[in-house]
C-alpha positions in Angstrom: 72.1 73.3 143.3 72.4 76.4 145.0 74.8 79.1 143.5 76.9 80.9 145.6 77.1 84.4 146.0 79.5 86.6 144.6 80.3 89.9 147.0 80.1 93.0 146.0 83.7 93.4 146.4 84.9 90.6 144.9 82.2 91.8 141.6 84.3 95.0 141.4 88.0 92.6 141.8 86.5 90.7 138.2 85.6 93.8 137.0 88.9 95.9 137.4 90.7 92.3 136.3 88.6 92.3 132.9 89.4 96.4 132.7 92.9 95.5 132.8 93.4 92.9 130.8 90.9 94.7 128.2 93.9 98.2 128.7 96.6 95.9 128.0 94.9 94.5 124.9 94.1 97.7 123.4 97.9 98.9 124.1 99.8 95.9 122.7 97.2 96.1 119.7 98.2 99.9 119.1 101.8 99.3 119.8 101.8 96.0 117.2 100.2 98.5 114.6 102.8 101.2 115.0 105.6 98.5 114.6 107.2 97.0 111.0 107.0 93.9 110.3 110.7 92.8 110.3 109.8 92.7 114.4 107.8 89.7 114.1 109.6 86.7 112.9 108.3 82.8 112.8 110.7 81.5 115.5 111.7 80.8 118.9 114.8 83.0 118.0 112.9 85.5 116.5 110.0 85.8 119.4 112.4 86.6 121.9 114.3 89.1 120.0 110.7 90.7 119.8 110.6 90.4 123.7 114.1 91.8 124.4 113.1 94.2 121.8 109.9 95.3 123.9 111.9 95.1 126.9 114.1 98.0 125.4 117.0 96.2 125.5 118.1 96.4 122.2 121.6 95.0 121.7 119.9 91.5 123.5 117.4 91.7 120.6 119.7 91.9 117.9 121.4 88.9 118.8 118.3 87.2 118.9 117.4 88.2 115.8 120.3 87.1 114.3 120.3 83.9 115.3 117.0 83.3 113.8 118.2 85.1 110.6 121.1 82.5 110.8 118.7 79.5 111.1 117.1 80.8 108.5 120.2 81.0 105.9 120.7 77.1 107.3 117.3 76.0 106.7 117.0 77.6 103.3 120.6 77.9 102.1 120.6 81.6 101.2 118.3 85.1 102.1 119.5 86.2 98.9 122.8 87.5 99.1 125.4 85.0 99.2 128.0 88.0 101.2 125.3 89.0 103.8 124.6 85.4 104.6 128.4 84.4 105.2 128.2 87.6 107.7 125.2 86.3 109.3 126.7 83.3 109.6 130.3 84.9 111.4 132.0 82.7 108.4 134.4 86.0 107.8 136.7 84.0 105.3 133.8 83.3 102.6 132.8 87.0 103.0 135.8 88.2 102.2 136.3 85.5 99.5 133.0 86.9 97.6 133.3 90.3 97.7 137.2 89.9 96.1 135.6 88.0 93.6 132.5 90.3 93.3 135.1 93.4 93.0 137.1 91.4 90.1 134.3 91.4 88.2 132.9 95.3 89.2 135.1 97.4 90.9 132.6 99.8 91.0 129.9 97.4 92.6 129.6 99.0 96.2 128.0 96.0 98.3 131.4 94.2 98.1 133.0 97.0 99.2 130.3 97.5 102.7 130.5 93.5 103.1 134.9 94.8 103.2 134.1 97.1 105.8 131.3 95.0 107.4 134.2 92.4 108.2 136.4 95.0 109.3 133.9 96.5 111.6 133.1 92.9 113.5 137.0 92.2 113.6 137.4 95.3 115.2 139.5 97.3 112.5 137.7 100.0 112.6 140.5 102.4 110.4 140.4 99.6 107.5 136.4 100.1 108.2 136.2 103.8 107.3 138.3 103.3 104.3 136.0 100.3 103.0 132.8 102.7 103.9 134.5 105.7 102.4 135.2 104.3 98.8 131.4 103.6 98.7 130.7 107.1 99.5 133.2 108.2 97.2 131.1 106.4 94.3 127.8 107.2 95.7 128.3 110.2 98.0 124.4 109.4 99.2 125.0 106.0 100.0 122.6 105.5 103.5 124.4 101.9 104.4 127.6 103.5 103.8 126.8 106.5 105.9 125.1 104.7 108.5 127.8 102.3 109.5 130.6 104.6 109.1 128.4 106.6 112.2 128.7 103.4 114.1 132.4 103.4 113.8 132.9 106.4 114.8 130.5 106.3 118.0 132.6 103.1 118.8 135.8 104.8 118.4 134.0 107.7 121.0 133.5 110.2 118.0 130.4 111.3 119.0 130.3 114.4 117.3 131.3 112.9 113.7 128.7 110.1 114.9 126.2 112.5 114.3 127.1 114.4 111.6 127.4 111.1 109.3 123.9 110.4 110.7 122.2 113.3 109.7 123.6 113.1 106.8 122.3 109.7 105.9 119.2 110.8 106.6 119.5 114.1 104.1 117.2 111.7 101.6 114.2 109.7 102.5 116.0 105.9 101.6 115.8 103.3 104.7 118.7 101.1 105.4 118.7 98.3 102.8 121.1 96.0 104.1 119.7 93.6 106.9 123.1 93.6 108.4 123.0 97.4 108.9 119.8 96.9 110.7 121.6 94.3 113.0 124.4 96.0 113.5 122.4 99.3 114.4 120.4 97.6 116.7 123.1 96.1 118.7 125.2 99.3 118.8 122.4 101.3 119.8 121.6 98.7 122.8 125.0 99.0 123.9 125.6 102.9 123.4 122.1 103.0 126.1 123.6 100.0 128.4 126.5 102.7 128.9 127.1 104.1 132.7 125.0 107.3 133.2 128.2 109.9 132.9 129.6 108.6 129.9 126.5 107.9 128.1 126.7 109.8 124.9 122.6 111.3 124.9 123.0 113.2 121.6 123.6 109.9 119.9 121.3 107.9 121.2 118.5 110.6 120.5 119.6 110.3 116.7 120.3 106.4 117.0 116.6 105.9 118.3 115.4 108.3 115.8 116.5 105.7 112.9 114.1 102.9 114.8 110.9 105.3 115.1 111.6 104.5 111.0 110.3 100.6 111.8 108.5 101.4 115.5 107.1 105.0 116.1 106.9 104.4 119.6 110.9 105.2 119.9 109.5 109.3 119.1 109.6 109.0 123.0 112.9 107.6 123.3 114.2 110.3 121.0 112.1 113.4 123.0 113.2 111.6 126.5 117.1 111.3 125.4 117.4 114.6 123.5 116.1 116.5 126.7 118.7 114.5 128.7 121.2 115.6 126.6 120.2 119.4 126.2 120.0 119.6 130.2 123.9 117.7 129.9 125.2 120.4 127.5 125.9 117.4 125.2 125.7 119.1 121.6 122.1 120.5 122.5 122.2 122.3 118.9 122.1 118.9 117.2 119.7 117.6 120.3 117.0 120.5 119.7 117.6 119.5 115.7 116.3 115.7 116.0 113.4 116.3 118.6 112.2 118.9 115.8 112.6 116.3 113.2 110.6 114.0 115.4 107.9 116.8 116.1 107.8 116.6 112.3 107.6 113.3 111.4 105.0 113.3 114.1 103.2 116.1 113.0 103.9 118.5 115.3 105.1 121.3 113.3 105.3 124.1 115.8 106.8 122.1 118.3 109.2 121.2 115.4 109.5 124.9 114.0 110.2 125.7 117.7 113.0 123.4 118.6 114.9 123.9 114.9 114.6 128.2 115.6 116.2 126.8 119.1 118.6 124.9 117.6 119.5 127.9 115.2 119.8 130.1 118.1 122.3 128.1 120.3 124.5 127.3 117.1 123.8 130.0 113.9 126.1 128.2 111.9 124.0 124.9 111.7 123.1 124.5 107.8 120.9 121.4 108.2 118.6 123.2 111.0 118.6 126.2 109.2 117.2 123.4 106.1 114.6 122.0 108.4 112.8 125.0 109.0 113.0 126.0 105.6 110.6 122.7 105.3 108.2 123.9 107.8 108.1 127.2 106.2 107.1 125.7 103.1 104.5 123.7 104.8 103.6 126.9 105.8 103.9 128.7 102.8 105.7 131.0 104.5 107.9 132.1 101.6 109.7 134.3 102.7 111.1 132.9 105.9 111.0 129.9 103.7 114.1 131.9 101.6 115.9 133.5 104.4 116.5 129.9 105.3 117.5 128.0 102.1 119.5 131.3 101.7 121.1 130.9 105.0 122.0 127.2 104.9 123.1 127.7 101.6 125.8 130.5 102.4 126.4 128.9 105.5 127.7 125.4 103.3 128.8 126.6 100.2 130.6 122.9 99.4 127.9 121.6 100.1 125.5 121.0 97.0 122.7 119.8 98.8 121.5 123.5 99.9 122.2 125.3 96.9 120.3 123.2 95.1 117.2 123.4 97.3 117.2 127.1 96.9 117.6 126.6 93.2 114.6 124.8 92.9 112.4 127.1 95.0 114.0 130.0 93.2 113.1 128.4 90.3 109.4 126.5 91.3 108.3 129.4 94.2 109.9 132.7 92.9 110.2 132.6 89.2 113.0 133.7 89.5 114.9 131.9 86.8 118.5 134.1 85.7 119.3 134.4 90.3 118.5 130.5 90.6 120.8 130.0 87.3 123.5 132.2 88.5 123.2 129.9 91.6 123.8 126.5 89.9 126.3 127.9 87.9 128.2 128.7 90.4 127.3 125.3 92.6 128.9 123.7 89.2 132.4 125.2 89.9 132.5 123.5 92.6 130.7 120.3 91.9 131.3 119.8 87.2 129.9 116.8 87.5 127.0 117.0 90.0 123.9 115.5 88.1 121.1 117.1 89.9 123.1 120.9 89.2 123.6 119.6 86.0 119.7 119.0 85.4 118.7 122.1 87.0 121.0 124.3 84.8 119.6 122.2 81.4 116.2 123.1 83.1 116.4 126.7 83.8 118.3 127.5 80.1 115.0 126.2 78.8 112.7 128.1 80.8 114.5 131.2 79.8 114.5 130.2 76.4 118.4 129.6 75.6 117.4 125.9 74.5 120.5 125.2 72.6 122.3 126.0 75.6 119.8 123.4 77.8 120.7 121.0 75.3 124.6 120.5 75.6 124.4 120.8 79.3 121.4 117.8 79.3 123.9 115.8 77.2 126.7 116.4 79.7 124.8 114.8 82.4 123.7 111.9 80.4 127.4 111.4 79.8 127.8 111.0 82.9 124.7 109.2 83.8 123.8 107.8 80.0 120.8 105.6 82.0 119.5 108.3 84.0 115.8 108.0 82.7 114.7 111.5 83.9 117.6 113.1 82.0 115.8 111.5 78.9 112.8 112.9 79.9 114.0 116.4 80.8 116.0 116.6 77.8 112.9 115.7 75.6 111.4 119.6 76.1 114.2 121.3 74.7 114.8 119.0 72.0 110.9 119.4 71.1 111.3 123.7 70.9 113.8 122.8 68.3 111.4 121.1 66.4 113.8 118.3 66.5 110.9 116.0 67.2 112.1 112.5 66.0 115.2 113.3 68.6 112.2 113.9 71.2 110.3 110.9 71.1 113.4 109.2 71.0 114.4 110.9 74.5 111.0 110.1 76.1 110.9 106.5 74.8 113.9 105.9 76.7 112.7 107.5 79.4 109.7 105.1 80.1 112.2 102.3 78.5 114.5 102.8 81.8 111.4 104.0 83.7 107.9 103.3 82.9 106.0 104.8 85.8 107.7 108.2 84.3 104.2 109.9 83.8 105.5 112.8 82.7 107.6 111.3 79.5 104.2 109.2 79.3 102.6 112.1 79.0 104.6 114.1 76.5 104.7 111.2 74.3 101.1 111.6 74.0 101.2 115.2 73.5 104.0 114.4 70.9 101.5 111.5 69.0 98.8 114.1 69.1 100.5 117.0 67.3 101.4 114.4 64.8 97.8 113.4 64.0 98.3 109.8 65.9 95.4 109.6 67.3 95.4 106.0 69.1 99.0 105.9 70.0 98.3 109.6 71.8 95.1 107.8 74.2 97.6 105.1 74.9 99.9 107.6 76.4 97.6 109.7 78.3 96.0 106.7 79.8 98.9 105.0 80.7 100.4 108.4 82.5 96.9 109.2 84.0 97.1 105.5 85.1 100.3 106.5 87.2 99.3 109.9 88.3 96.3 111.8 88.6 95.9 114.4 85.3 95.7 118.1 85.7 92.3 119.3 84.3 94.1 120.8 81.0 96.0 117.6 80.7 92.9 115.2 80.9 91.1 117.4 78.4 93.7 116.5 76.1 92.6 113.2 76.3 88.6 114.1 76.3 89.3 116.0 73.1 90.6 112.7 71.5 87.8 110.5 72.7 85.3 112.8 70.9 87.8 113.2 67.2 87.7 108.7 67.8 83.7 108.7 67.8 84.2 107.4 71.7 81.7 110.1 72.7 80.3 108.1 75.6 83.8 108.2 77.1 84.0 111.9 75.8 81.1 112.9 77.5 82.4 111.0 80.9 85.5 112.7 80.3 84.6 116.4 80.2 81.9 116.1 83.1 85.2 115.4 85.2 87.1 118.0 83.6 84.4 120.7 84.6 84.0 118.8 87.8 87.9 120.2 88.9 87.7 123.0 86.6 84.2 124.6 86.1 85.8 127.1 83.9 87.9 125.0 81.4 87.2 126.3 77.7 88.1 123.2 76.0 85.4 121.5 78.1 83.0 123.9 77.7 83.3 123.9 74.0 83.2 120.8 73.3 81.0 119.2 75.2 77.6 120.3 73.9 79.2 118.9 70.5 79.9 115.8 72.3 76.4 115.2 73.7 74.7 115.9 70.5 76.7 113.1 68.3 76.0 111.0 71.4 72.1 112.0 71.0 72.5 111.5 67.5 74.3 108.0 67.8 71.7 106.7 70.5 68.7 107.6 68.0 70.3 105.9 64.9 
């Protein structure tokens, strides 16, 4: 059989076909690998919400993805949360049935209370809404879902500006969303906020609304660049625009284009805290102190009620400069404003103790726990003064509780071992420091601690292991360099007998 030839033209037609499919292959693959997992769901439902979703038509996609999240509660009964499935479900009544009940029995439970203003949102009533979302950030000022949905009230209601300041401020902390309803909800809005005519499209927004997906699909960074140019060239809040392409620089690792676009940001609006706090960051990065300080110190002045900025300069006051008694007179002062704030609360306890004044750390630690009394970090900070006391029954205690409430705390981990050592208990001191280097890679100091313990326990194998690392980070450590040659020699000694 003779077979025919294939033209030369018709050679390269395969060849650009195979190079084609071969481009689109390698971009879906990279595209897939950029995206979470929450995309990709097991239905018919869920694969065309993945479509609509790579369409970039995002309000079309969360419907679809509800809908397989609905057959989902049907099939299986529940997802886990009894309120968030009767949402799912549109079954408004049985919502707000169990989250009246849920608030009998905790009034301070805040997941009836977004469920309350979940209902209200959907029904349309978006005051009752606020109020629902506002008592949750009333109990937890940081609350993301809380913060998050209360932005898509207000960008519904044509507050665009608010819109974005409740979004930024979500975003202050580095939590994700953990409602799936949020996500939903989010998606939709943001579909329909970019479905919006070209004159009245709020560009701003959207740059921060697709900001919050690059979280789950980092592909959106080019949504967020594309919108936030659109609205700079508008005149549509180009402050806050220049803010969250710099935030996307960063995330994307771009830090001069980031530095850039925050000192930009600064110069169409000084008065703008939270870019003033972003370039602090790169700064840092930088090590840059001190532009690093003329913008915590900027952001700071420029919000005093705001505790989030004094307390960043605090710490780098504190951690950076040394500069314990201005970083004090700094928190004291945040704590006029704010008695009860636990993180100024903390970092007082913490900077009486570093200047000494331990009695003084001590009634301010207890403050905080009264107010937080299962705080496990408290318990851990409070630990150190309690120890330069010598009330060291009190300090074990503390750091007990600590890992009790927390026990990947390395630090109380840590100190307990420190604590077992100085009282001559040998084995319950290894157990410590292994179980806090378990969690956290040692310091070379901190490790020898445990090396020194090993060789007093005969272990001199693991002694000798021990110190070779030691010296292998810190060539010049004097523990290791004692006590090694002593270890080697009982080894020697053991290995002969």
């Amino acid at each position: 059989m003779k077979i025919p030839r294939v033209s030369l033209s018709r050679r390269w037609v395969v060849f650009f076909v195979i190079c084609a499919c071969l481009l689109v292959w390698v971009f879906g693959r990279q595209r897939v690998m950029q995206m979470n997992g929450r995309f990709f769901q097991p239905s018919d439902r869920g694969i065309l919400g993945l479509a609509f979703y790579m369409l970039g038509d995002y309000s079309r996609a969360a419907r679809a993805y509800r809908s397989h999240y609905v057959g989902a509660v049907l099939e299986k009964g529940s997802l886990g949360d009894p309120q968030q499935d009767a949402l799912l479900l549109g079954d408004h009544a049985t919502a707000l049935a169990l989250s009246q009940d849920a608030l009998k029995r905790n009034p301070n439970d805040v997941g009836p209370l977004l469920t309350l203003g979940e209902i209200a949102y959907e029904t349309g009533a978006l005051d009752q809404a606020l109020r629902s979302f506002g008592d949750v950030l009333d109990r937890q000022p940081d609350q993301i879902d809380a913060l998050l949905l209360s932005s898509l009230v207000s960008a519904r209601s044509g507050d665009y500006g608010n819109a974005i300041d409740l979004f930024n401020r979500a975003f202050r902390n580095s939590w994700m969303a953990s409602r799936l309803t949020t996500y939903l909800k989010f998606m939709e809005a943001t579909g329909d906020l970019a479905k919006m005519r070209e004159p009245k499209k709020p560009f701003c927004v959207l740059a921060h609304y697709y900001r919050f997906f690059r979280i789950y699909d980092r592909s959106n960074a080019n949504l967020v660049i594309a919108y936030a140019k659109k609205a700079i060239a508008a005149g549509d809040r180009p402050a806050d625009a220049y803010l969250t392409m710099g935030i996307t620089y960063e995330r994307e690792g771009k830090r001069g284009e980031a530095l850039s676009a925050f000192l930009k940001a600064i110069e169409l609006d000084p008065g703008h805290a939270f870019a003033h706090r972003w370039a602090a960051l790169i700064y840092s990065a930088r090590g840059d102190l001190g532009n690093e300080y003329r913008m915590r110190k900027a952001a700071a002045d420029l919000a005093p009620d705001d505790p989030l900025y004094a307390l960043e300069l605090g710490e780098f006051l504190q951690v950076q400069m040394r500069d314990y008694r201005q970083a004090l007179a700094l928190m004291l002062k945040t704590l006029e404003n704010a008695p009860n704030n636990i993180e100024a609360l903390a970092r007082v306890g913490s900077l009486y103790a570093s200047i000494g004044e331990y009695e003084r750390s001590l009634e301010v630690y207890q403050k905080a726990l009264s107010l937080a009394p299962k705080h496990p970090f408290l318990y851990d900070r409070i630990g150190y003064p309690l120890m330069e006391l010598d009330r060291i029954e009190e300090a074990t205690t503390a750091y007990r509780t600590a890992v009790a409430l927390k026990p990947d705390l390395s630090h109380a981990h840590l100190m307990l071992g420190i604590l077992h050592q100085n009282q001559r208990k040998i084995p319950d001191a290894i157990k410590e420091y292994e179980t806090a280097f378990q969690i956290q890679r040692p310091e070379a100091r901190d490790l020898a601690r445990l090396c020194t313990l090993y060789h007093l326990s005969a272990e001199y194998q693991r002694a000798a292991k021990c110190f070779r690392q030691v010296l292998s980070e810190d060539p010049r450590n004097r523990v290791a360099h004692s006590l090694l040659p002593y270890v080697l020699r009982n080894l020697q000694q053991k290995e002969t007998q």
